[in-house]
C-alpha positions in Angstrom: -58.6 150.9 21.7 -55.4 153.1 22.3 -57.6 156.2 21.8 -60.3 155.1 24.4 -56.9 154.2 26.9 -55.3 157.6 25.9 -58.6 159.1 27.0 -59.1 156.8 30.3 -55.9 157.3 31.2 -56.1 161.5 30.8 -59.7 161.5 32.8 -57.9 159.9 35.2 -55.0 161.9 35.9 -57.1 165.2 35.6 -59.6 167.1 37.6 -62.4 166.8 35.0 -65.1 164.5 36.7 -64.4 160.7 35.5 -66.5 158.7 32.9 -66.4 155.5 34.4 -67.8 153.9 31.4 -67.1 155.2 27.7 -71.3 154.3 26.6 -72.0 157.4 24.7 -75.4 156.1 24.4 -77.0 156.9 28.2 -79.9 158.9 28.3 -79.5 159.4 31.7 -75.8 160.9 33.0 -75.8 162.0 37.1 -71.9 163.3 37.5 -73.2 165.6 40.4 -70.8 165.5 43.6 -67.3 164.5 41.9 -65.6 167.9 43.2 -64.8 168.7 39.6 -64.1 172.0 38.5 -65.1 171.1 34.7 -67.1 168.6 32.3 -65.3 165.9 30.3 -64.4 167.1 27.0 -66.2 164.1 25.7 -69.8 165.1 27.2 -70.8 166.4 23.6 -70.5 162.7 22.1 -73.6 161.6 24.3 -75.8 162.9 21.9 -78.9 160.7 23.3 -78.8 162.1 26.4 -81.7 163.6 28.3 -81.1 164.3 31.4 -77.6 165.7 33.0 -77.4 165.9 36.7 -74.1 167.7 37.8 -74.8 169.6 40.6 -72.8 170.2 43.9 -69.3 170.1 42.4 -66.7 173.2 41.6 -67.8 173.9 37.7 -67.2 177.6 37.0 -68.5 177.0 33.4 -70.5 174.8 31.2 -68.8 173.6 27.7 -69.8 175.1 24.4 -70.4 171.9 23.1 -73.2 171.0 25.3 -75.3 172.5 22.7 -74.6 169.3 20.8 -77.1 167.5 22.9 -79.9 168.3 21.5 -82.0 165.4 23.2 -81.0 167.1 26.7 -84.5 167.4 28.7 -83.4 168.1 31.7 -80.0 169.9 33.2 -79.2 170.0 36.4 -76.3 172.1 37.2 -77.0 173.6 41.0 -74.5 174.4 44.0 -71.4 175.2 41.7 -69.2 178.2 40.8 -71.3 179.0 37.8 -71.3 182.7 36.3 -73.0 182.6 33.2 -74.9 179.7 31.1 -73.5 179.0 27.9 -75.9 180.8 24.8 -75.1 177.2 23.1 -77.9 175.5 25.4 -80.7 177.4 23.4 -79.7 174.6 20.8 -80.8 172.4 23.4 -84.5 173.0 21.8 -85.8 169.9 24.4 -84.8 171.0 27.5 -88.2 171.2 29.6 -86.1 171.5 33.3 -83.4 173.4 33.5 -82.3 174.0 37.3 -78.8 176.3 37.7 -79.8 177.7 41.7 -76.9 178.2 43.9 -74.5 179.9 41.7 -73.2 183.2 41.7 -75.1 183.4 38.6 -74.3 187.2 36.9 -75.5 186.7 33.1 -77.9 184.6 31.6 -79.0 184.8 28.0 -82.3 185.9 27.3 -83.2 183.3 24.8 -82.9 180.9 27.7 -85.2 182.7 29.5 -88.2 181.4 28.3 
């Protein structure tokens, strides 16, 4: 329990958006309008995920470890300060919707393009 306090305690004190509840097993996760400038660093432990909304907030980059959910289906990351998606999403082999429209969007790798 002191790790899962340690971890509350840090979400709360930082700008990363908030996980109000530590239940790694959602397959649904809508963090979109928190103002945050990053993901938790925990967002790779909901591996049953499936769809991630977190548009309209201040991201400038997506994790590396979001290639660890491989359920992901859908990915909603719009109205940010995105410049690049990460190559790690092509491990991502489910995602069917993948919306990243309103960011200053200068690089996105080919594989992802399809």
């Amino acid at each position: 329990y002191y790790y899962y306090y340690l971890l509350l305690l840090l979400l709360i004190t930082t700008k990363t958006i908030k996980m109000y509840t530590l239940d790694y097993t959602k397959t649904e996760l809508d963090i979109s309008r928190k103002g945050s400038t990053e993901l938790p660093d925990d967002l790779h432990l909901f591996t049953n995920l499936q769809k991630l909304n977190c548009d309209n907030n201040k991201l400038t980059e997506l994790p590396e470890s979001i290639g660890n959910l491989t359920n992901l289906q859908e990915l909603a990351c719009c109205n940010n300060q995105l410049t690049t998606l990460p190559i790690q999403l092509i491990q991502c082999n489910k995602i069917r919707h993948l919306e990243y429209d309103g960011n200053p969007i200068e690089y996105v790798p080919i594989p992802l393009l399809r």
